[in-house]
C-alpha positions, 0 to 999 in steps of 0.5 A: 318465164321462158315462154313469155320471152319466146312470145315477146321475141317472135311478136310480129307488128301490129300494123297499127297507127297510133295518133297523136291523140293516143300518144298524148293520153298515154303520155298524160296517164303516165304523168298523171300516175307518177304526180300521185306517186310524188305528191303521196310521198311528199304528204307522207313526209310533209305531215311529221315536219308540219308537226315538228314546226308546230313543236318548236312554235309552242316551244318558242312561245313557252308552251312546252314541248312536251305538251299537245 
């Protein structure tokens, strides 16, 4: 650990451009990767309600909780 904090506090600059071009994929990577993360999470928790709102429909027709 300490030798990656002596490296990253004597890092000199790069002299490099970054265009637009590389800043906008970047940009649109990130957005990307994080739209996975949430639309993940929302499937995750979307399929136990789904299955509750289909329990309580049965249920409000008479089909019985219980059964599947």
């Amino acid at each position: 650990m300490p030798a990656i904090l002596l490296l990253a506090a004597t890092a000199v600059p790069a002299q490099a451009y970054v265009g637009p071009g590389l800043g906008l994929g970047a940009a649109s990577t990130a957005l990307g990767v994080v739209g996975a993360i949430l639309l993940g999470l929302l499937a995750f928790v979307w399929y136990p309600v789904k299955r509750l709102i289909r329990l309580a429909r049965k249920a409000a027709r008479g089909g019985g909780a219980g059964r599947r």
